[in-house]
C-alpha positions in Angstrom: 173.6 124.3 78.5 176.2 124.5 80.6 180.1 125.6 80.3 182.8 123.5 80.6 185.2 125.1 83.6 187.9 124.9 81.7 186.5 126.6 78.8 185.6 129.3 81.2 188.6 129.6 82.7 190.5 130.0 79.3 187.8 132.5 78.5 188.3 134.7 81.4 192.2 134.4 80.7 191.5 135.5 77.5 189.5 138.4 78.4 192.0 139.7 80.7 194.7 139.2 78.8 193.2 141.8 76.2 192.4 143.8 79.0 196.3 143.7 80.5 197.1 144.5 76.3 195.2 147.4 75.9 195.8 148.9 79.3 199.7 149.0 78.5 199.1 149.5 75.1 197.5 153.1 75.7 200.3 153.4 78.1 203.1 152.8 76.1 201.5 154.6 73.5 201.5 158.3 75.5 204.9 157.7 76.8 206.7 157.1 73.4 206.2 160.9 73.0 208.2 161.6 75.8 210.6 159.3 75.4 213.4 162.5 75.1 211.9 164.6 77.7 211.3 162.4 80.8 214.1 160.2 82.2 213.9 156.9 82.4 213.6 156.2 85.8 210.5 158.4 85.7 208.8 156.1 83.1 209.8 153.0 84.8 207.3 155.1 87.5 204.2 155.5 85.6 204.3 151.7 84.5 204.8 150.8 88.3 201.9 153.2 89.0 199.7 151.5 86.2 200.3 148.1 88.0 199.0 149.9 91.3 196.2 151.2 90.3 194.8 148.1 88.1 195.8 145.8 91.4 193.6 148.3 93.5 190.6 148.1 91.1 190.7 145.1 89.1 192.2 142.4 90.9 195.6 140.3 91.3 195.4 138.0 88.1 195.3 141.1 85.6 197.9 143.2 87.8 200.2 140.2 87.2 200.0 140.4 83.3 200.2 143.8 83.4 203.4 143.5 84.8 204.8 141.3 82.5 203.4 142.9 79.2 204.6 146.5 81.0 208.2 145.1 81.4 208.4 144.0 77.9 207.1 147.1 76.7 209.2 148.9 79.0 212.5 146.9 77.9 211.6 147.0 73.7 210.3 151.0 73.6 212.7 152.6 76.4 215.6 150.9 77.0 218.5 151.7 74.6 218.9 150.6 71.9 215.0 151.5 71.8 212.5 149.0 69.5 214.7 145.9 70.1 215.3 143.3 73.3 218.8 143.4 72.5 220.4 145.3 75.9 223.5 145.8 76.0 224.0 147.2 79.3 224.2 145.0 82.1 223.1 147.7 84.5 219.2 147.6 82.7 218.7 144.0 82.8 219.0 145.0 86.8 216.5 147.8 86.7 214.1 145.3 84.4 214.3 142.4 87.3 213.6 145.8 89.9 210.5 146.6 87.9 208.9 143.0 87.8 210.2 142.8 91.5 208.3 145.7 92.7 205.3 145.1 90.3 204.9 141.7 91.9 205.0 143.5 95.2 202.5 145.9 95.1 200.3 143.3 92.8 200.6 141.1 95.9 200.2 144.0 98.8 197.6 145.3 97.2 195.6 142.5 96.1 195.8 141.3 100.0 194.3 144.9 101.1 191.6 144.5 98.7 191.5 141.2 100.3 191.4 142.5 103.7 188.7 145.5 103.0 186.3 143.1 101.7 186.6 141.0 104.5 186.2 143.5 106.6 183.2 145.1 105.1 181.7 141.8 104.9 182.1 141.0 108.7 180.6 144.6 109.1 177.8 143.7 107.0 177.2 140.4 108.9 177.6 142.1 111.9 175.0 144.5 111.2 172.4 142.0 110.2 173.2 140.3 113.3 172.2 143.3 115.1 169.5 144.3 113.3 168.1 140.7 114.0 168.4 141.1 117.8 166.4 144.2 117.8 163.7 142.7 115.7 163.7 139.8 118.2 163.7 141.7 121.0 160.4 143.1 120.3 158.7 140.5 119.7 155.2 139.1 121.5 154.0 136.4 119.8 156.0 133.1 118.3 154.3 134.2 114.8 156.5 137.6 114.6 159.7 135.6 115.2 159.0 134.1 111.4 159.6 137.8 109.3 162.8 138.5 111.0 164.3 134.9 110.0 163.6 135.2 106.2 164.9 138.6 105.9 168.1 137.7 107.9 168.6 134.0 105.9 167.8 135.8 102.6 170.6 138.6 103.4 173.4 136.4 104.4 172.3 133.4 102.8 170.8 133.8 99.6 167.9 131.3 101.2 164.1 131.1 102.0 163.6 130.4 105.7 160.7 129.0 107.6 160.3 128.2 111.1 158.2 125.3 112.2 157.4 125.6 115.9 155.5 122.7 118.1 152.1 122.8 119.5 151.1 121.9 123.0 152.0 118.5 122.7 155.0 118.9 121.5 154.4 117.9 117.7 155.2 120.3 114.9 153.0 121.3 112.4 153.3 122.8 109.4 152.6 126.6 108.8 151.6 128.7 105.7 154.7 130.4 105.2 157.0 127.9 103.9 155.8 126.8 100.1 158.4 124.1 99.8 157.5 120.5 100.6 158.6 119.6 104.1 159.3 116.8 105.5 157.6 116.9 108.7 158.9 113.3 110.0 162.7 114.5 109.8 161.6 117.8 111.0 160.2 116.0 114.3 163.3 113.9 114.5 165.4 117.0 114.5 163.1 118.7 117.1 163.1 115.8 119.0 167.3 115.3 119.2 168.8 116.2 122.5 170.5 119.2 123.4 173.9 117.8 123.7 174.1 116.0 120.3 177.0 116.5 118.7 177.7 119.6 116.4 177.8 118.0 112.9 174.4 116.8 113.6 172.7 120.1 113.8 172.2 120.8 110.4 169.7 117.7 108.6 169.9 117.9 104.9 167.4 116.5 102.5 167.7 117.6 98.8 167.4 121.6 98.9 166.3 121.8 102.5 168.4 122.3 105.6 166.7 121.2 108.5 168.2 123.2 111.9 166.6 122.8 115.3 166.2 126.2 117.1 167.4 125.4 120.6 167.1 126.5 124.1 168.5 126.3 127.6 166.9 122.7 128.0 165.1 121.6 124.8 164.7 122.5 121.5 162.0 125.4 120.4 161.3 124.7 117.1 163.1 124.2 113.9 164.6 126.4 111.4 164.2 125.3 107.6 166.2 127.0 105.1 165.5 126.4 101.1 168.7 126.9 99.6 169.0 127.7 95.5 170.7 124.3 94.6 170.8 120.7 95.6 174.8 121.2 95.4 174.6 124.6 97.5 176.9 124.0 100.8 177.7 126.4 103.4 180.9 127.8 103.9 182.6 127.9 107.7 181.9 131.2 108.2 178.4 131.3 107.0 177.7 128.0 109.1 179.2 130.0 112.4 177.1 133.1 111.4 174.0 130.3 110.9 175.1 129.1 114.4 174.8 132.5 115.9 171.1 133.3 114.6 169.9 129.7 115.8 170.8 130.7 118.9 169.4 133.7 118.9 165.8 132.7 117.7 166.0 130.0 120.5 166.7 132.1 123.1 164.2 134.9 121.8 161.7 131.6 121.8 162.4 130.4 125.4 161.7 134.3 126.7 158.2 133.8 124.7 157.8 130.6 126.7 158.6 131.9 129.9 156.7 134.5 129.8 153.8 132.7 128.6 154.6 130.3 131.9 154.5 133.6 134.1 151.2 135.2 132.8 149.1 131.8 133.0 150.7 131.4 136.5 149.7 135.4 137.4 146.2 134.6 135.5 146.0 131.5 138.1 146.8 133.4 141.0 144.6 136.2 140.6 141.9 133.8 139.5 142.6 131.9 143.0 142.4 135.0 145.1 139.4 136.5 143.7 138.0 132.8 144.0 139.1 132.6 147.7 137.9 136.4 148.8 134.1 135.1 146.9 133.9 132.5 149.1 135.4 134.2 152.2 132.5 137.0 151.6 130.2 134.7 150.9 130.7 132.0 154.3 130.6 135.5 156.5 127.3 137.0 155.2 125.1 133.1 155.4 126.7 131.9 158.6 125.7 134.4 160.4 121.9 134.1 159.6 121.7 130.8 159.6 123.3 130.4 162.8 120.8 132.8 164.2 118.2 130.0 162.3 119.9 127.2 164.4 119.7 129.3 167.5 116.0 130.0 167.0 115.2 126.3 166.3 117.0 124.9 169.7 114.5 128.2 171.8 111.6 126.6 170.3 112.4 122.8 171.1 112.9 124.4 174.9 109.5 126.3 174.8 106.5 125.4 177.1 104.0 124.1 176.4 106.2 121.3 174.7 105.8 121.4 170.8 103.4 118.4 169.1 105.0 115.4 167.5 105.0 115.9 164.1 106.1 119.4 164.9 108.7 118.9 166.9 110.3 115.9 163.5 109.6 119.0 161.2 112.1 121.5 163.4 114.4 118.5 163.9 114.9 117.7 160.4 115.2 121.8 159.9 118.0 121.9 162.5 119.5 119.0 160.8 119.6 121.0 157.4 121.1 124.5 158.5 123.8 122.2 160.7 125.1 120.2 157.5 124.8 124.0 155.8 126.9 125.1 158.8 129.1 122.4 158.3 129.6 123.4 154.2 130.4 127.0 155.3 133.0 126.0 158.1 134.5 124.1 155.2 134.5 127.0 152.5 135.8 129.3 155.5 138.4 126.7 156.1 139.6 126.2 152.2 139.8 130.1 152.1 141.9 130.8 154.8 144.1 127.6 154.4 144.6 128.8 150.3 145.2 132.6 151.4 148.2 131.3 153.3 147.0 132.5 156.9 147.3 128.7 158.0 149.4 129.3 160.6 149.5 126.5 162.9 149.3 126.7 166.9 151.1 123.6 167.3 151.4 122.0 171.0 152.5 118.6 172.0 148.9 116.7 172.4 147.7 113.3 173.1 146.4 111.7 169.5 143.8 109.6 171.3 142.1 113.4 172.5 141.9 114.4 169.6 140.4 111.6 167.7 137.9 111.4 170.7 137.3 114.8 170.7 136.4 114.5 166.8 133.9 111.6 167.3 132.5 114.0 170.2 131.9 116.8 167.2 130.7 114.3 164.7 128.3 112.2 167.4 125.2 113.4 165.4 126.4 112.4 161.6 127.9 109.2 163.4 124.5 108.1 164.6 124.1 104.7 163.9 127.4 103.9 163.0 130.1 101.8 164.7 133.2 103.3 165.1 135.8 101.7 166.5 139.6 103.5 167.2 143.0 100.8 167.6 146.0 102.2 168.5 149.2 101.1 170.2 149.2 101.3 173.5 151.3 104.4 174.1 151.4 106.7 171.0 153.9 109.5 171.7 152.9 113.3 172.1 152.7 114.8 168.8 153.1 118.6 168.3 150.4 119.5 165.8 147.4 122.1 166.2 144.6 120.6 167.9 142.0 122.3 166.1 142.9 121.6 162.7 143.5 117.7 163.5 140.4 117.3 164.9 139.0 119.2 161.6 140.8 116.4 159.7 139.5 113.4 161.7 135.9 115.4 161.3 135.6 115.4 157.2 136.9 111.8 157.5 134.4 110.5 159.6 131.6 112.3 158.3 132.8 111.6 154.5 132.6 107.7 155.4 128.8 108.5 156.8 128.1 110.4 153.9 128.9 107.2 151.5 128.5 104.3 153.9 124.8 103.2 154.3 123.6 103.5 157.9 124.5 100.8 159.7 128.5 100.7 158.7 131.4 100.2 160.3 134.4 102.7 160.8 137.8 101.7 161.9 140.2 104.7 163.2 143.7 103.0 163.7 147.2 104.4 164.9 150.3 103.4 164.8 154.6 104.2 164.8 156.0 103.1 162.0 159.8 104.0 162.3 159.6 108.4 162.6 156.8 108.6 161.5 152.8 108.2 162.8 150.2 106.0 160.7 146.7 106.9 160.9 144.2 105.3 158.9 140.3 105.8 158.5 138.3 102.6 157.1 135.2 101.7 156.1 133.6 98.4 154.8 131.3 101.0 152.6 131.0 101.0 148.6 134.7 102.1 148.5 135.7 104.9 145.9 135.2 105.1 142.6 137.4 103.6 140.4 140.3 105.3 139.5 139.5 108.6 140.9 141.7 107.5 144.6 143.7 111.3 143.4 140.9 112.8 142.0 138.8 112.8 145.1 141.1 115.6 146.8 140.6 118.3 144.7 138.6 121.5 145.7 134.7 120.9 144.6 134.9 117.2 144.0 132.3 115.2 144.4 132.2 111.5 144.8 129.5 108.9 145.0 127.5 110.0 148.0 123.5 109.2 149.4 121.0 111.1 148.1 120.5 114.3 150.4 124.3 114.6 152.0 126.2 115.8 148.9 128.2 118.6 150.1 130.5 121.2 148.6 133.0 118.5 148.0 135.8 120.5 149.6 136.4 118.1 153.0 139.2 116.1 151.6 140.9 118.5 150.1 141.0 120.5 153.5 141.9 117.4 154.6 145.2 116.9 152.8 146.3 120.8 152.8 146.2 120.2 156.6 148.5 117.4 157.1 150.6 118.9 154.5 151.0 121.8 156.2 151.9 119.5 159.3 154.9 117.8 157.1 152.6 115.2 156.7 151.2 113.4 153.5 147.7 111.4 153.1 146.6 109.1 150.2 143.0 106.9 149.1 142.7 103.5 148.3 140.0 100.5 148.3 140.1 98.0 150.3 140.8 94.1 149.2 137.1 92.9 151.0 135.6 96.6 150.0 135.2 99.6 151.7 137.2 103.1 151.5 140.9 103.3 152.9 142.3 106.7 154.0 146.0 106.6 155.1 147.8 109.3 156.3 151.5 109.9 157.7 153.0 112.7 160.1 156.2 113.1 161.6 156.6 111.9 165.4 159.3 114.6 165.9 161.4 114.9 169.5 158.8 115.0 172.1 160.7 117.4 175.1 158.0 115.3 177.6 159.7 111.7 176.7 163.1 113.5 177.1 162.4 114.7 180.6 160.9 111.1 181.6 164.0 109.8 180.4 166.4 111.8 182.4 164.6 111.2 185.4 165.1 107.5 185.2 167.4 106.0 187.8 
C-alpha cells in the first residue's frame, strides 16, 4: 500500500527534527560544564561549527533546524541570566541575530557545495560511461556486438533494459532474442522509417513502459533503440534525455562505419572476383586461339591441295572451318570483354567516315550474313566522327551477326544513320522473333543468353561488348521490339567538332 506524500513528508520532518534535537542536545549538554571556563564567544563557536559540519554531511533541511534549536539553546543555557529567555542586554539579542545569520550562511554555502560536488561527480560519472561506451563501440565488427555495450550503458545511467532492433536487407526490422519485453514492431518500423530531419520532440516514441528511439546516421536511420523503463510514470529528466541524445548518436554512427565497411569489402570481394574472372578468361582465349587458328589454317591448305578433295569431303572440312571460325569468333569476344573490363580500352580515335566502317563490318561478317538482306539508310552526308575504327566495326559485327544468330535465314536487316541535333542515331533492325519479353536490359549482361537457333548459341558476351564500347565512346545504346516484330537496337554518339568541316568552311568564298 502506498504512502500518502504528505504523510511522508511530515514523517521525514519528524525524523529530522529528532535528529536536529539530539544533535544539539549532546551539544548543549558537554558545554554546560564549561560554562565558567570558556568564553562565550567561544561557545557561540562550537554551535556554529556543529551547524557546519551537519550542513556538510547531512544536508540543508536539518542544518536549518539545527540552527534554530542551537540558538535557543544557545540563548536559555549561556546567555546571562542563564536557564531563562529573559535577556537583558541589548548587546546579546545582537550576537543571537549574528549566530542565526551566520548559521543560515554556511547552511546555505555549504549545502550548495554539496550541491555542486555531486554534480560534478555525477557529470564525471556520465562522462566516464560515455567514454567507456565509445571504446566498446569502437571495437566492434559485427552489428550483434553493438547490443552488450547499450544495455550496460542504459542500465548505468538509466536504471533501464535496452534492446536494439536493427533492419534486415530490406529494410524491415525484426525482432531479436535479447529484448524479453513485448515490442511493438509496427511503431518500431514507423520510428525507423521517420526522416532524418523530424523534429526533436519526435525522437523519443512512448508506448506504456517502452521508449522507442531511432538510432540515426548521416542519411537514414540504422536501427532503433528500445529502452524498458521501471514504471509507466518513469520520465526522463533534461539532462538524462541530452546524455540519451549523445549515445544515440553514438551507436548510429558506430552502425553506419559497420555499413560502410560492409559496402567496401563486398565491393573489394567484387573486384577481386572480377579480376581473377577477367585474367581466367584472358589465359584461357590465348592458350585455344592459337591452336585452333592453326586448325583453321590447316583446313584452308587442304581445300587448296591437288588433286582437288571429293564432294562430300570437301562439305565435311567446310562445315569444320565453319565451327573453329564461330569458336574464333567466341574467343575474339572473351579477349575483347577482358581487356575492355581490365581498363586497357584505350581508344585510337580518328575522324572516320561511318559509312566505311559499317561497310567494312558487313565485309567481316559476309559469311554469317549469307543469305540475308541487309540494307544500310543513312543521310546523305553524315559528318566525320572521331571514334576508333576497330572497335566500331566490332560493334556493328556482334550486331549483325546477333540478328543472324536469331533471325531465320532468309531475314532482313536494316542498318540506319542519322543526326539528330549533336548527336548520331544508329539503329540495327530486324523483322526476326524480336527479344524476349521483358529482358530488352537483361540481354546486355556478360554471359547472357537469349533465344537463338539451335547450333549458334555463343558465349553470350557480344552485346555487352557492345554497349561497354559506345560507352567508352560517350555514347549510350538501348533494345526494344519492334511494333510489326522484329529486334530494334538504337544507339547514340556524340557528333563532336569535326576540324575537316571547319577547314571547308573557312575556305568558302
Amino acid at each position: 500500500m502506498s504512502v500518502p506524500a504528505s504523510v511522508t513528508a511530515l514523517l521525514n520532518f519528524a525524523r529530522d527534527g529528532i535528529a536536529a534535537g539530539f544533535l544539539v542536545g549532546v551539544t548543549t549538554l558537554s558545554l554546560i560544564p564549561l560554562t565558567h571556563h570558556l568564553m562565550l564567544a567561544n561557545i557561540l563557536v562550537l554551535y556554529l561549527l556543529l551547524v557546519f559540519l551537519v550542513a556538510v554531511k547531512i544536508g540543508r533541511r536539518l542544518s536549518i533546524l539545527v540552527s534554530i534549536l542551537s540558538l535557543f539553546a544557545f540563548a536559555y543555557y549561556f546567555v546571562p541570566p542563564h536557564q531563562s529567555f529573559n535577556i537583558v542586554d541589548q548587546q546579546y539579542w545582537l550576537i543571537l541575530g549574528f549566530m542565526l545569520t551566520i548559521s543560515l550562511i554556511t547552511t546555505h554555502l555549504t549545502t550548495g557545495l554539496h550541491i555542486q560536488v555531486a554534480i560534478t561527480e555525477n557529470r564525471e560519472r556520465r562522462i566516464r560511461s560515455l567514454y567507456e561506451l565509445s571504446s566498446a563501440l569502437t571495437g566492434i565488427v559485427t552489428r550483434d556486438q553493438v547490443v552488450a555495450p547499450c544495455s550496460h550503458f542504459a542500465d548505468v545511467n538509466f536504471n533501464a533494459k535496452a534492446s536494439i532492433i536493427l533492419p534486415d536487407h530490406n529494410n524491415r526490422l525484426f525482432s531479436d532474442s535479447y529484448h524479453q519485453e513485448p515490442l511493438d514492431i509496427r511503431m518500431a518500423q514507423t520510428v525507423y522509417e521517420q526522416k532524418k530531419d523530424a523534429p526533436a520532440g519526435a525522437l523519443f516514441h512512448r508506448h506504456d513502459r517502452l521508449l522507442y528511439i531511432p538510432l540515426p546516421g548521416s542519411k537514414k536511420n540504422h536501427g532503433i533503440l528500445v529502452l524498458t523503463l521501471h514504471a509507466s510514470h518513469d520520465e526522463l529528466s533534461p539532462e538524462q534525455t541530452s546524455l540519451l541524445k549523445t549515445c544515440i548518436a553514438l551507436v548510429g554512427l558506430a552502425l553506419e562505419r559497420l555499413s560502410f565497411a560492409t559496402k567496401v569489402q563486398q565491393t573489394a570481394l567484387e573486384i577481386e572476383a572480377e579480376r581473377l574472372r577477367n585474367a581466367l578468361l584472358s589465359s584461357l582465349s590465348h592458350d585455344l586461339r592459337t591452336p585452333i587458328a592453326a586448325m583453321a589454317g590447316i583446313a584452308d591448305t587442304m581445300q587448296l591441295r591437288h588433286p582437288p578433295l571429293s564432294e562430300i569431303h570437301n562439305d565435311l572440312l567446310n562445315t569444320m572451318r565453319n565451327q573453329m571460325r564461330l569458336v574464333l569468333s567466341d574467343i575474339d569476344k572473351l579477349l575483347d570483354m577482358a581487356r575492355l573490363h581490365k581498363g586497357h580500352a584505350l581508344l585510337h580515335k580518328e575522324w572516320q567516315l561511318l559509312e566505311e566502317v559499317i561497310g567494312s563490318a558487313i565485309k567481316t561478317a559476309a559469311i554469317v550474313l549469307s543469305g540475308y538482306q541487309v540494307q544500310v539508310h543513312s543521310d546523305e552526308e553524315l559528318p566525320l566522327l572521331e571514334m576508333d575504327a576497330m572497335l566500331m566495326e566490332r560493334v556493328f559485327c556482334n550486331l549483325l551477326e546477333n540478328a543472324a544468330r536469331h533471325t531465320p535465314v532468309g531475314s532482313r536487316i536494316d542498318i540506319a544513320a542519322h543526326i539528330k541535333g549533336d548527336r548520331l542515331v544508329v539503329t540495327v533492325s530486324d523483322n526476326g522473333p524480336g527479344l524476349p519479353r521483358g529482358q530488352e536490359e537483361a540481354i546486355f549482361e556478360k554471359f547472357m543468353h537469349g533465344r537463338s537457333k539451335a547450333g549458334t548459341g555463343g558465349v553470350g558476351l557480344g552485346l555487352s561488348i557492345v554497349r561497354a564500347v559506345i560507352e567508352a565512346h560517350g555514347g549510350a545504346i538501348q533494345a526494344s521490339n519492334q511494333q510489326g516484330g522484329g529486334a530494334r537496337f538504337e544507339f547514340f554518339l556524340p557528333v563532336g567538332n569535326s576540324p575537316f568541316s571547319t577547314l571547308d568552311a573557312e575556305r568558302l568564298p
